[in-house]
N, C-alpha and C positions, 0 to 999 in steps of 0.2 A: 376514653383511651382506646376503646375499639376501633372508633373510627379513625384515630391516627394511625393502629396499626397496618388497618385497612390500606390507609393509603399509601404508608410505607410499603406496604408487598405490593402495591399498582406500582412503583415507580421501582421495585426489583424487578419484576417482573419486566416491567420494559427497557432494563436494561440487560437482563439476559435474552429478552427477542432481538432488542440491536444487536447485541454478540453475535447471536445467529444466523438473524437474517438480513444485519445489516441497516441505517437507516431507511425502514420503511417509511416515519412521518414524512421522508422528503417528497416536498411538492403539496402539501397539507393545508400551508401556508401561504402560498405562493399566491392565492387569491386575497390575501390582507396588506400585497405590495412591501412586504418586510424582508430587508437584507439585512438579518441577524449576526451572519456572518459565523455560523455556526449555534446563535443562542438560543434557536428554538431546535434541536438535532434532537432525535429520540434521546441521546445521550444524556446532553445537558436535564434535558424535563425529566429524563427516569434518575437522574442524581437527584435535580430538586426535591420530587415526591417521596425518594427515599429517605432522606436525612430529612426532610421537613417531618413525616410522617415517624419515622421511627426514634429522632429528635425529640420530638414534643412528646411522645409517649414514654419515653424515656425519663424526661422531665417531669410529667405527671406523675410517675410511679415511685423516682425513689425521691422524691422531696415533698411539702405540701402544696406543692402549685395547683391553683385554680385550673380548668380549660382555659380560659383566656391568656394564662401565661405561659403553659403549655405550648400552644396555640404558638404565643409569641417568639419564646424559645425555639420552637418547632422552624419558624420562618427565618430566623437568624442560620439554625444548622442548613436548612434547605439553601438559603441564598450562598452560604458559605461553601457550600454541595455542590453547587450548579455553577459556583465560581471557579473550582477547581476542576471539573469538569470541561467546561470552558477553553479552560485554559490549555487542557489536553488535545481536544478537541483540535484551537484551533493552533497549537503547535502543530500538531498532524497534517492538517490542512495545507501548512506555508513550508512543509519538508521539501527540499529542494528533492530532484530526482535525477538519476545517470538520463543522458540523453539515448532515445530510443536507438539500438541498433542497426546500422545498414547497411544493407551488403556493397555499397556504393564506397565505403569507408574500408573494404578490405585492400582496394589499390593501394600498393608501395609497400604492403604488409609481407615481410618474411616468413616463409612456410618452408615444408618439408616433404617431402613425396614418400607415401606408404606405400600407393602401389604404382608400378614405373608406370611412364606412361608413354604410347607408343608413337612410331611416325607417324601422325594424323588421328592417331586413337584419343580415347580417353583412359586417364587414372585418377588415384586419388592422392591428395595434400592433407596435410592437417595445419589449420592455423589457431594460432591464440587472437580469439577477437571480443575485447572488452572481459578479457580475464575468463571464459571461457574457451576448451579445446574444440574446435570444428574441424567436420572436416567434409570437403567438397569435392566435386568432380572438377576434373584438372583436362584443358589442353594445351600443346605446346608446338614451336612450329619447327622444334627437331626433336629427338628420342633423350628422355629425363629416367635416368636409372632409379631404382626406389631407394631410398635414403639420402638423396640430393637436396639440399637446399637450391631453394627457387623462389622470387619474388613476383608477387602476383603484379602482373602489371595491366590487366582489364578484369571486368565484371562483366559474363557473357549471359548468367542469369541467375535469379538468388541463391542456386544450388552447384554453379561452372562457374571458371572463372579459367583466364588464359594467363598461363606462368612462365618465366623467363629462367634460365640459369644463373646462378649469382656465379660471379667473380673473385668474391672474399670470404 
């Protein structure tokens, strides 16, 4: 029974270092040509060890099971362990993501001047882009009072950007 507790606290243990520091096994395997696809991630193997380990000594303690059925118990919780793990794992994996933001994507975006901006000077605008508020350096090619709506209509660098007066 020791030895399964043993190894149930080797596979806690590794799954509070992935918490931490994240999969370090990764690249462990890479020399056995295996695309698990997630199935060997510190993750997946600190679940197996755990419930295999803490599984089987569990089994041993409060029933009369032999170590060999311990043992056996023990590999049914593990696999069951490592199956839901897995499964976690590789939901996380296939999460779609927002596409990375660019400031190439502010063109034709409605914004607002904070602070005016002058003949040939620069101000500032604030715009909402991708549901966050920015806000950038503004030029314009006549004088934009502050509190104007203006539409950016160039990207002059990821922090400027050249604005027009709106109409409506």
């Amino acid at each position: 029974m020791t030895a399964l507790l043993i190894v149930g606290a080797i596979g806690v243990g590794l799954l509070l270092l992935s918490l931490i520091l994240g999969d370090f096994l990764d690249g462990v395997f890479d020399g056995l040509d295996i695309d698990g696809g997630g199935l060997l991630s510190t993750e997946v193997v600190g679940a197996f060890l755990g419930a295999f380990g803490f599984g089987g000594a569990m089994l041993e303690a409060t029933t009369a099971a032999t170590l060999p059925i311990a043992v056996g118990g023990g590999l049914v919780a593990g696999l069951l362990g490592a199956g839901i793990a897995l499964f976690i794992v590789r939901t996380f994996l296939r999460m779609p993501t927002d596409a990375t933001p660019r400031s190439a994507d502010l063109t034709g975006k409605l914004a607002r001047v904070v602070t005016r901006i002058p003949d040939g000077g620069l101000g500032e605008i604030t715009v909402s882009h991708h549901g966050h508020r920015v806000k950038l350096s503004a030029r314009s090619e006549q004088p934009i009072a502050s509190g104007a709506d203006v539409v950016i209509v160039d990207v002059l660098s990821p922090t400027s950007v050249l604005v027009s007066r709106t109409d409506f």
